[in-house]
C-alpha positions in Angstrom: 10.7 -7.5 -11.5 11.2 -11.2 -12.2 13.9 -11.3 -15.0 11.7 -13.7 -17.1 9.4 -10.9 -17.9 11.8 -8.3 -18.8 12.0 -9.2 -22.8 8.5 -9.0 -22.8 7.8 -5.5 -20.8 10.9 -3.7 -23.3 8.4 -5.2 -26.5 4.9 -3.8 -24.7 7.6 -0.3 -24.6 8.3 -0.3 -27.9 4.6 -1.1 -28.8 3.1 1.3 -27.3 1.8 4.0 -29.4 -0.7 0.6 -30.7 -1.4 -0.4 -27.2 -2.3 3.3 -26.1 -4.4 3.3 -29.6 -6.2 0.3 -28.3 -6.8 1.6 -24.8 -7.5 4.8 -25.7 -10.4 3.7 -29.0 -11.9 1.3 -25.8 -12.1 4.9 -23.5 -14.1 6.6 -25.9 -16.4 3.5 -26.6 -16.9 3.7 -22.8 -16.9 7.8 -22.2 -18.6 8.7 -25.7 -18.4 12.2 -24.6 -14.7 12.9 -25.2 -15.8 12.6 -29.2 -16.6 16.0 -28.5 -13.1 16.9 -28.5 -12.3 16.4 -32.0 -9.5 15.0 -34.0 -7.1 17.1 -32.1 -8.8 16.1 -28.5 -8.1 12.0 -29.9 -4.4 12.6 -30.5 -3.8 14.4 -27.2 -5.2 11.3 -25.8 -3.2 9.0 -27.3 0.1 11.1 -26.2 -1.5 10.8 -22.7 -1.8 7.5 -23.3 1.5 7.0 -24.0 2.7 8.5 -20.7 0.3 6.7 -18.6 1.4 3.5 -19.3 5.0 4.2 -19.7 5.1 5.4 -16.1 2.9 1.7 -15.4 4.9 -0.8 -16.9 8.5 1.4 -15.7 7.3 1.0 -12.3 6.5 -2.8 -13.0 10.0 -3.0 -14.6 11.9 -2.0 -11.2 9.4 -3.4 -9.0 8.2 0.0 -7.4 4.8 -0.2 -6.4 4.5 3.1 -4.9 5.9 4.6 -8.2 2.6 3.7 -9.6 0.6 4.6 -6.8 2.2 8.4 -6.5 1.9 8.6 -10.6 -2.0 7.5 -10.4 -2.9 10.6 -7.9 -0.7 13.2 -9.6 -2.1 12.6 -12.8 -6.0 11.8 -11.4 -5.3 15.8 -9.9 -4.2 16.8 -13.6 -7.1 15.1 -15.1 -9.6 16.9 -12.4 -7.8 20.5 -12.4 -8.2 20.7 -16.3 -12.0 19.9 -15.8 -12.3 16.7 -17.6 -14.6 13.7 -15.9 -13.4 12.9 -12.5 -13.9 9.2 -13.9 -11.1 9.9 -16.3 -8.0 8.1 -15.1 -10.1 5.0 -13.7 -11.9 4.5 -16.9 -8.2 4.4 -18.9 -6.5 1.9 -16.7 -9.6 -0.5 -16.4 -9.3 -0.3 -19.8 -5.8 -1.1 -19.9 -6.4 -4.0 -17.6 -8.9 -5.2 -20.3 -6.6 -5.1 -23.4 -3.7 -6.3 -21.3 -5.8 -9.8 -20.2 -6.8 -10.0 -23.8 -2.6 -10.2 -24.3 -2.5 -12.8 -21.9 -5.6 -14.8 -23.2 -3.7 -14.4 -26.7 0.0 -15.4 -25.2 1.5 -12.5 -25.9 2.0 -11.4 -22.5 3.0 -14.1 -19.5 0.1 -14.7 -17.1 2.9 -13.8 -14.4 3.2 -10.8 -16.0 -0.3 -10.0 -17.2 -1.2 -10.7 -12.7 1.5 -7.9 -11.6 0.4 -5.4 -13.9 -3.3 -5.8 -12.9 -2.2 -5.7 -8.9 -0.4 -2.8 -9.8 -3.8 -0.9 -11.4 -6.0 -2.2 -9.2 -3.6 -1.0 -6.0 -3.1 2.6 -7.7 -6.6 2.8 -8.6 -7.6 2.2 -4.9 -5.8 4.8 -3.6 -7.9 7.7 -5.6 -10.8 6.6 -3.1 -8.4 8.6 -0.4 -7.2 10.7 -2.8 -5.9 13.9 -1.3 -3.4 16.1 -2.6 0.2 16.0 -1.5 2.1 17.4 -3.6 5.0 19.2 -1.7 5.0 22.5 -1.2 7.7 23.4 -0.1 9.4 24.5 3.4 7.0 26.8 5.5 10.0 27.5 7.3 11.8 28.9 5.3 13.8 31.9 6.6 14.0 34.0 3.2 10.5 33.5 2.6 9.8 37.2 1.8 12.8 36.6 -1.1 11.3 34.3 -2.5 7.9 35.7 -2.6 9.1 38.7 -4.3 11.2 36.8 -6.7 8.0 34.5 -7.3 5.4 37.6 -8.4 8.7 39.1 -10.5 8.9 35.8 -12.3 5.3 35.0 -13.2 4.4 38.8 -13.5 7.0 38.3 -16.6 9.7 40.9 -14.8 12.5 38.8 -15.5 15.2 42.0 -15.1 13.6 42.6 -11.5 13.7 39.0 -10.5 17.2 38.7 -11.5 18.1 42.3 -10.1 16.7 40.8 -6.8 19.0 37.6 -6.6 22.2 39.2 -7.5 21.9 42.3 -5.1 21.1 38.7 -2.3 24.2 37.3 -3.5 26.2 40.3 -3.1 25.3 41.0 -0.1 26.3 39.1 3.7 22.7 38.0 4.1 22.6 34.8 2.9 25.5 32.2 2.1 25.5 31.6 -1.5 24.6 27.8 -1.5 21.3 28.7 0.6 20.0 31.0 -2.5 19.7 28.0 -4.1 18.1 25.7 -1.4 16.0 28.2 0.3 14.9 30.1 -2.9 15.5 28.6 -6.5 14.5 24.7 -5.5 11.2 26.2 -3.6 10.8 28.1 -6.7 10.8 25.4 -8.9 8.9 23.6 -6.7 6.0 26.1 -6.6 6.4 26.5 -10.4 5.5 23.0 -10.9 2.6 22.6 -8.6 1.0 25.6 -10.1 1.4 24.3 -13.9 0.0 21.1 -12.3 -2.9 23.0 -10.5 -3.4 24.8 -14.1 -2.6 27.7 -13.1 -0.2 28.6 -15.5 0.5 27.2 -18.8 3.5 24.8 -19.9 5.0 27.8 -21.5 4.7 29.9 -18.8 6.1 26.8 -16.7 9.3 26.6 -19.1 9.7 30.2 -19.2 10.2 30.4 -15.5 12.6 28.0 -15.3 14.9 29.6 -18.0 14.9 32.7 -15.6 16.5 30.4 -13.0 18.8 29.1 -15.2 20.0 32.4 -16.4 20.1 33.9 -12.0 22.2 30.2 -11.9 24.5 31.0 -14.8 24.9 34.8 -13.2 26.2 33.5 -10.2 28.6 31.5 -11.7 31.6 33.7 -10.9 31.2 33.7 -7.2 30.3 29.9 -7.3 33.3 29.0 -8.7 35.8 31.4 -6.8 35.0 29.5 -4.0 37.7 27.7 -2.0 38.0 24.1 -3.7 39.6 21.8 -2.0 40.8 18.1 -4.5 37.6 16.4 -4.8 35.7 15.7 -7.5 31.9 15.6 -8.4 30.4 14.6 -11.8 27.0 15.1 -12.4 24.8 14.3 -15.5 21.2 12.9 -16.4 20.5 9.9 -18.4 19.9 9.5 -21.8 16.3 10.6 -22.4 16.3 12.5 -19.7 15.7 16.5 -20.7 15.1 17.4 -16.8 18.2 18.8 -16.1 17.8 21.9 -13.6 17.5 19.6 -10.4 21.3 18.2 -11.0 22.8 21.6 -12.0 21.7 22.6 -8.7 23.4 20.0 -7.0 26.5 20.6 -8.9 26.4 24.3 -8.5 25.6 24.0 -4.5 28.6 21.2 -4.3 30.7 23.4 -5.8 29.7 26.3 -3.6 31.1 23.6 -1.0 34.7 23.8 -2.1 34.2 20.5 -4.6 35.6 20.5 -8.3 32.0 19.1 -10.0 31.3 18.4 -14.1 28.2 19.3 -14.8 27.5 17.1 -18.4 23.4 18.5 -18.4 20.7 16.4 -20.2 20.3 13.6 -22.7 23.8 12.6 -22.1 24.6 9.0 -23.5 25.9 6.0 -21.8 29.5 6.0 -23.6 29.6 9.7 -23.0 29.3 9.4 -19.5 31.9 7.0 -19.3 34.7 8.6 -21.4 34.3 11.2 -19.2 34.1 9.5 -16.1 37.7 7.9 -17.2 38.6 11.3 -18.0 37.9 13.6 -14.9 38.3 10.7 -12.8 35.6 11.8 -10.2 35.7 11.1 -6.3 31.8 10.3 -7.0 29.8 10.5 -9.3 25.8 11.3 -9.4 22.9 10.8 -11.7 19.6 12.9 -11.6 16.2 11.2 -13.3 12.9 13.1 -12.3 10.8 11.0 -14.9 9.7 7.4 -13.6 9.6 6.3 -17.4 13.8 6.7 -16.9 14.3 4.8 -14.4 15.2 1.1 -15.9 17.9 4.0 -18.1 19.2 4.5 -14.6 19.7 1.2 -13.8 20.9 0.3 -16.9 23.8 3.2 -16.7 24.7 2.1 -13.7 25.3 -1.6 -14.6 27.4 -0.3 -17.8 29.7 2.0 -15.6 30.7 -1.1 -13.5 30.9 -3.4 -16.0 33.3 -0.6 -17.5 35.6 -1.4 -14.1 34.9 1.6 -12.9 34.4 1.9 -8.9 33.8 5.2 -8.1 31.1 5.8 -5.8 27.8 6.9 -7.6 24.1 8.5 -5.8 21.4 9.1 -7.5 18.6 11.8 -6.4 15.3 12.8 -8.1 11.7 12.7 -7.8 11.0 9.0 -8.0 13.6 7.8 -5.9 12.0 10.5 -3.2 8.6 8.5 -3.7 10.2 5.0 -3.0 13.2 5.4 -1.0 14.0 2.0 -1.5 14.4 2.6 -5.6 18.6 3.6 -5.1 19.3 0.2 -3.6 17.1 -1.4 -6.9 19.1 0.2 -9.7 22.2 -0.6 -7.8 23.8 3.2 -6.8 25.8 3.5 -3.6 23.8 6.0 -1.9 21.0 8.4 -2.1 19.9 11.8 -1.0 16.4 13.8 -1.3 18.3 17.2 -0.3 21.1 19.8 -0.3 22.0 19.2 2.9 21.8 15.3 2.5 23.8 15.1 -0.5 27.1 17.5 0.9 27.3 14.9 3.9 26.3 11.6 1.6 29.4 12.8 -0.8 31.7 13.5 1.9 31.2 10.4 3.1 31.1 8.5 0.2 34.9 10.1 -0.8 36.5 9.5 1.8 35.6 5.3 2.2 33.1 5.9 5.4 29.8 4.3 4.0 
């Protein structure tokens, strides 16, 4: 994103809750029949709203087209799988189009500006012509498959004593290395979890309550995790500010650790001059930082820029679901190095430690 439209994208962010107001009042002038919805229908909308042009003008902030484009599908499937007018999505970003020219026509926004973010609906609005789903599903592969079948149905069924029963008689047993119950079963799990809550299939409670069971089988492997081996090296891991996602880099830690690494695992919502005390502190070989919501993503960058302004050289990888969509995004927000995987992230570290990359 052109620097000269950065002041103006962090005001539209902190206007939002009027600009969604104003898109959202336009949709229902255009699709009177979401009236029927009520008061409580209106201000569901306008949280929507919120999110749907956070995630546009974040991926107009780091210049990530295909952010945009992957956002616009997902959330066209939501809108379709909880019924509502396949129209839905279309009708709120023309919209937004409409209100954002008006900005433009009224100099509040920069006709730069006001010409990306119309390229940018217009381009993720074309894709829905071809829409087809791909969310990921997950390795067909995958050699414990029955495992992790059983320890889906204990899950969902609400079992939670039999799902963890199941993964601790796995880990204490010679079947399976212990890092590989967490790449071949708990990741696919979570994966599965979220395309069903997205399919609307289960409910956002039901979604939350099955990843605290994997957090409490993580936490109950803990012992054998960190009797492991270790050999010197050191791995922080945390999640920006903001960011409440937090099971996708206590994986990482946990499977790195599994690996013989020493990791810190500093969870969610951590702030900037957190991070850095601590960084100073442990004095990490590398360090990584996990974002799974697009809206996040300038935080990233901007964490990044205020660890090596700190003078701080440590290598740092990021991982996540947007930087999976545009594999690009790493190099954007300035990290070292990037990895979609388990397996990528043991050899990106290793490398990264020891001066090869």
């Amino acid at each position: 994103m052109e620097e000269i439209y950065k002041n103006t994208i962090d005001q539209l962010i902190i206007d939002l809750p009027f600009i969604a107001k104003e898109v959202v009042e336009y949709q229902y002038r255009l699709q009177p029949q979401f009236e029927k919805y009520g008061k409580k229908g209106f201000l569901k909308s306008l949280e929507d709203g919120k999110y749907n042009l956070q995630y546009l003008l974040s991926a107009v902030e780091v210049d990530s087209i295909k952010l945009f484009e992957q956002y616009i599908k997902w959330v066209n499937g939501l809108m379709i799988n909880l019924n509502l007018p396949n129209t839905t999505i279309e009708v709120f970003y023309n919209c937004t189009k409409d209100i954002m020219k008006n900005k433009f026509e009224n100099g509040i926004i920069e006709k730069g500006l006001y010409e990306k973010i119309s390229l940018y609906i217009d381009s993720g609005l074309s894709t829905l012509k071809y829409y087809v789903s791909d969310i990921e599903e997950g390795d067909t592969n995958n050699p414990y498959k029955i495992i992790l079948d059983k320890y889906s149905e204990f899950v969902l069924s609400g079992n939670k004593k039999s799902a963890v029963a199941e993964i601790i008689k796995l880990a204490n047993s010679d079947e399976i290395e212990l890092r590989h119950i967490y790449k071949y079963i708990l990741q696919p799990f979570q994966i599965k979890v979220g395309n069903l809550w997205h399919k609307n299939k289960i409910t956002v409670g039901e979604e939350h309550y099955a990843t605290a069971i994997s957090q409490y089988v993580m936490s109950m492997l803990y012992d054998k995790i960190f009797s492991t081996p270790k050999n010197d090296k050191i791995f922080l891991g945390t999640c920006v500010e903001g960011e409440l996602h937090e099971i996708g880099i206590r994986m990482i830690c946990d499977y790195i650790e599994s690996c013989g690494w020493n990791t810190y695992y500093l969870g969610a919502n951590m702030p900037s001059y957190g991070i850095v005390n601590e960084i100073i502190t442990k004095k990490p070989n590398v360090i990584g930082i996990s974002c799974t919501m697009t809206f996040n993503i300038y935080k990233v960058k901007s964490l990044i820029e205020t660890i090596k302004v700190s003078g701080i050289k440590t290598p740092i990888i990021v991982g996540g679901y947007p930087f999976n969509v545009d594999e690009e995004l790493w190099l954007k927000v300035g990290a070292d190095g990037y990895s979609r995987n388990f397996d990528e992230v043991s050899t990106l570290i290793e490398s990264l430690s020891e001066g090869k990359l």
